[in-house]
C-alpha positions in Angstrom: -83.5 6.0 -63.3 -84.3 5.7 -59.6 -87.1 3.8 -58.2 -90.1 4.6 -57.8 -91.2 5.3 -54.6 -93.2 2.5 -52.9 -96.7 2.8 -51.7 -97.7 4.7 -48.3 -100.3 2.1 -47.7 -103.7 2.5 -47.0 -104.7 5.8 -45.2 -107.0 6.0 -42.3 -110.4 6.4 -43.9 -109.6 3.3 -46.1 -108.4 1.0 -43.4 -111.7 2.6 -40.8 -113.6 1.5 -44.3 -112.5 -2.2 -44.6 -113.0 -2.3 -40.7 -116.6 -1.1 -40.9 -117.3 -3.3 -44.0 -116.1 -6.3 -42.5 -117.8 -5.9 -39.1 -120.8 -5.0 -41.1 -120.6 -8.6 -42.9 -120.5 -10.3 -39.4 -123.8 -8.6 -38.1 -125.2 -9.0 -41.1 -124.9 -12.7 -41.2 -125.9 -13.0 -37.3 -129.3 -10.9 -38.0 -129.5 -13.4 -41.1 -129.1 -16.4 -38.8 -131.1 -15.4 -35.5 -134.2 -14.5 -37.8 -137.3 -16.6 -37.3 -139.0 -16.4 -40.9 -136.8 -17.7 -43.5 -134.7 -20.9 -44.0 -132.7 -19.7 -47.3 -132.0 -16.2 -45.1 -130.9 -18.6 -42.5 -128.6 -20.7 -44.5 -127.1 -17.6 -46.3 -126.7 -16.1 -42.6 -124.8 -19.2 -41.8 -122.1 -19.6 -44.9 -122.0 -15.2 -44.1 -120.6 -16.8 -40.2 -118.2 -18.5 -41.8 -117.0 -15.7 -44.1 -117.2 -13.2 -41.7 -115.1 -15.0 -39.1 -112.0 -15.5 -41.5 -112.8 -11.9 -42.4 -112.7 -10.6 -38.7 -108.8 -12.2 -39.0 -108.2 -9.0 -41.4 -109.5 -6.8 -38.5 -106.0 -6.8 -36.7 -104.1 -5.5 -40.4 -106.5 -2.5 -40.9 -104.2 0.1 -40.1 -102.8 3.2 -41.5 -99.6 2.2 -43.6 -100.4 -1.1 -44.2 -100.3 -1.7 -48.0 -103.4 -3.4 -49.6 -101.0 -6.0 -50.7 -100.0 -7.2 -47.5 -104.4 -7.5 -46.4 -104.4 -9.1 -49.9 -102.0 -11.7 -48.8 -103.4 -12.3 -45.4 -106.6 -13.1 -47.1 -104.2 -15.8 -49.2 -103.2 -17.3 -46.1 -106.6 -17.5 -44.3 -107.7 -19.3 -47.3 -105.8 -22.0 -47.5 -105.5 -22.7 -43.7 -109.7 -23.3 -44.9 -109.2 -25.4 -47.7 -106.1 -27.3 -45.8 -108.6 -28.2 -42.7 -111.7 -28.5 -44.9 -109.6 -31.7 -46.7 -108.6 -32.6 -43.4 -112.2 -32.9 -42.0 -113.1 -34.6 -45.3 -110.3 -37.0 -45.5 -110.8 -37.8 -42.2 -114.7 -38.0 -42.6 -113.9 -40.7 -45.4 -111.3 -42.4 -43.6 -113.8 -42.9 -40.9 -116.8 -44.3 -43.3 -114.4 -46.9 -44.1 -113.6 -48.1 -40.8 -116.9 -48.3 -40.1 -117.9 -50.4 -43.5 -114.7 -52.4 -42.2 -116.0 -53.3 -38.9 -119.2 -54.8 -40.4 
């Protein structure tokens, strides 16, 4: 038995759709931050920043032929270059209370 054969990818309307969608998440959150009536909208618009800027590193992947597997794997990668400098920031964060209790 042969192979079967592997996935085209994603066609055009489905990459144009994950475009749209995420640039739709990143104006979303800006309205969400920039409006003047709500601090829980606010502080949803900012955490929707943060998602929508390792989002808009999908943009560049959302072409015909690219497999859903390979923007699945991306998304992988963005998220553990996050977690990898979030426990950097913390580490360092902690690293710096104790030099400071230190120097007491």
């Amino acid at each position: 038995m042969s192979d079967p054969a592997p996935s085209a990818g994603m066609s055009a309307a489905t990459a144009r759709s994950i475009e749209y969608a995420i640039i739709g998440v990143c104006v979303v959150a800006l309205v969400m931050v920039f409006q003047p009536f709500s601090l829980l909208l606010y502080g949803i618009g900012a955490g929707l920043v943060v998602v929508g800027g390792l989002l808009f590193n999908l943009i560049p992947h959302c072409r015909p032929g690219v497999p859903l597997r390979w923007l699945a794997t991306v998304v992988l990668i963005v998220l553990a270059l996050l977690v990898v400098v979030f426990l950097l920031a913390v580490g360092s964060t902690y690293l710096y209370a104790i030099y400071l209790e230190a120097s007491r």
